[in-house]
C-alpha positions, 0 to 999 in steps of 0.5 A, spaced: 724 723 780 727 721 773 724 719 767 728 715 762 723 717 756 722 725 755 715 727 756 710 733 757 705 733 763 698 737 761 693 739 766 686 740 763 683 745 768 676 747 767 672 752 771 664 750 771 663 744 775 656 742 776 658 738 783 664 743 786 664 750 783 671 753 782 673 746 783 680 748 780 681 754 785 678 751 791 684 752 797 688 745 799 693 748 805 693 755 802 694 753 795 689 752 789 687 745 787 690 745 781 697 748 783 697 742 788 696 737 782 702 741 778 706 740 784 705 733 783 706 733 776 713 736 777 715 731 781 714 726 775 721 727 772 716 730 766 720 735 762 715 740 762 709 740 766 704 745 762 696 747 766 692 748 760 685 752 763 679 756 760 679 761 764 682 767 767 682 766 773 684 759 774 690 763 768 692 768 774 693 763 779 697 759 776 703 765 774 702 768 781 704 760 782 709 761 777 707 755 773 707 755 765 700 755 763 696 756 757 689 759 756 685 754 752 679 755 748 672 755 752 668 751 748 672 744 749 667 737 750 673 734 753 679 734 756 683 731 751 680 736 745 683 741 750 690 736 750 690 737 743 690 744 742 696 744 746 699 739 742 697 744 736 699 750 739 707 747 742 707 744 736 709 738 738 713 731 734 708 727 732 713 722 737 713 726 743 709 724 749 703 728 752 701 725 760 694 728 761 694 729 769 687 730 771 685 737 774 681 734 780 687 729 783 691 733 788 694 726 791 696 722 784 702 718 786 708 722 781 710 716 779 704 713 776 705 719 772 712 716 770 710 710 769 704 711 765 709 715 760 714 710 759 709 705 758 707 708 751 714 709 750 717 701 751 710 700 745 711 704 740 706 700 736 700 704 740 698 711 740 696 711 748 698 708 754 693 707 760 693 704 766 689 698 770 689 694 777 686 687 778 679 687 782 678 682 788 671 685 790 666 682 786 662 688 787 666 692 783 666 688 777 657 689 778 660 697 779 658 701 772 662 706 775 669 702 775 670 701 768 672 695 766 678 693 761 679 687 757 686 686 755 690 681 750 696 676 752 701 683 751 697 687 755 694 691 749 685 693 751 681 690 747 674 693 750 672 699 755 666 698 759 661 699 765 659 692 764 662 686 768 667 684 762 670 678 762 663 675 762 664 669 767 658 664 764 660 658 769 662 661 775 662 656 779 667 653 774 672 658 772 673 665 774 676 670 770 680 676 772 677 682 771 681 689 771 678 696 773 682 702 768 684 707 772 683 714 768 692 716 767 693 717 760 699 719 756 698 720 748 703 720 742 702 727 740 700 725 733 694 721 735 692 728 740 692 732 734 688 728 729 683 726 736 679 732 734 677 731 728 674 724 729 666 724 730 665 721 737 663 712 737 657 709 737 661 705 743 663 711 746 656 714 746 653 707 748 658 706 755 659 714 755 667 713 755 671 717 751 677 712 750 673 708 746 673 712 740 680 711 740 678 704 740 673 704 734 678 708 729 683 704 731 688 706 736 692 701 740 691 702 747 697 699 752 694 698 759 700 698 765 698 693 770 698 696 777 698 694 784 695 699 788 689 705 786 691 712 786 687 716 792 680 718 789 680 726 785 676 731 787 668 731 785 664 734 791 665 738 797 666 732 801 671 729 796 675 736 798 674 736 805 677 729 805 684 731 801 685 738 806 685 734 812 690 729 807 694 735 807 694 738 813 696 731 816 702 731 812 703 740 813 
């Protein structure tokens, strides 16, 4: 797939895992799992796809698989810190763009990955760019685990929460349209190498959502409207069993 805009695609990869041990190495139809979500970033038109890892491990499989990765710190709170010091360390324009594709997301839909980039490069007024889908089960708006995101006119996120965001006060009048965030970000360079620095939000702490730091330092984040969801990523043995039988499927 050809992106009209040039990116870089990061997959952060971590060893630990408190659900899934070794969640990076577990086997997909004779590869790792995060040999399985570079291919997917490769086929995204990004210009370089690098697999950012804690581990050597995780280092070793990668080059077996011919893959360009870094070997990152062990001490990274987040994922997007360790994105920041890939920023650092290929010393990137502050312009340049940074997909982060999670580690645990064998079956991300390429072109979600495409879209997410050429997002934040048609808006050069933000520093991000995220994803979202329009919600028709009232369940998922009660959900704390869907992240909700309320947007301006243009498409611009106003807030991040767990909660039910628009709050609809006269429900049998009105209803108002509720969006779930999908968690596919791309950065400009320049906000990933100052993300590190700032102290995490109180908002951030409160909802336990990392965007939102960006959010109350001043940030503008562009959200992209789709119109289907990415299949779910990889937490438990299950989720695994789930994507091999995908694979095996599709062999």
């Amino acid at each position: 797939m050809k992106s009209s805009t040039p990116f870089i695609a990061v997959i952060p990869a971590r060893l630990a895992s408190t659900r899934l041990p070794n969640k990076p190495l577990a086997d997909i139809g004779g590869k790792p799992m995060v040999v399985r979500v570079a291919e997917r970033a490769l086929q995204s038109g990004a210009s370089r796809v690098v697999v950012a890892v804690d581990d050597q491990s995780i280092f070793d499989a990668c080059k077996t698989n011919g893959l360009d990765v870094m070997l990152t710190s062990k001490d990274h709170p987040t994922g997007t810190d360790r994105l920041s010091e890939v920023a650092s360390k290929l010393n990137l324009g502050d312009d340049e763009i940074v997909v982060n594709v999670q580690g645990d997301e064998p079956l991300i839909p390429p072109e979600l990955i495409t879209q997410v980039a050429q997002t934040l490069a048609k808006h050069p007024h933000a520093q991000i760019a995220t994803a979202a889908l329009k919600i028709h089960d009232a369940t998922e708006v009660n959900n704390p685990n869907a992240v909700k995101v309320a947007m301006s006119k243009n498409h611009q996120a106003l807030y991040f929460s767990r909660a039910p965001i628009p709050f609809t006060r006269d429900a049998d009048k009105f209803q108002a349209e509720c969006y779930r965030h999908i968690g596919m970000y791309a950065y400009k360079a320049s906000f990933l190498k100052e993300f590190s620095k700032l102290a995490p939000a109180p908002i951030e702490e409160a909802e336990s959502l990392e965007q939102l730091r960006a959010m109350w330092y001043g940030y503008t984040i562009q959200v992209l409207i789709t119109e289907s969801a990415p299949p779910p990523g990889v937490d438990t043995a299950e989720d695994l069993e789930r994507v091999r039988q995908v694979f095996a499927q599709n062999a």
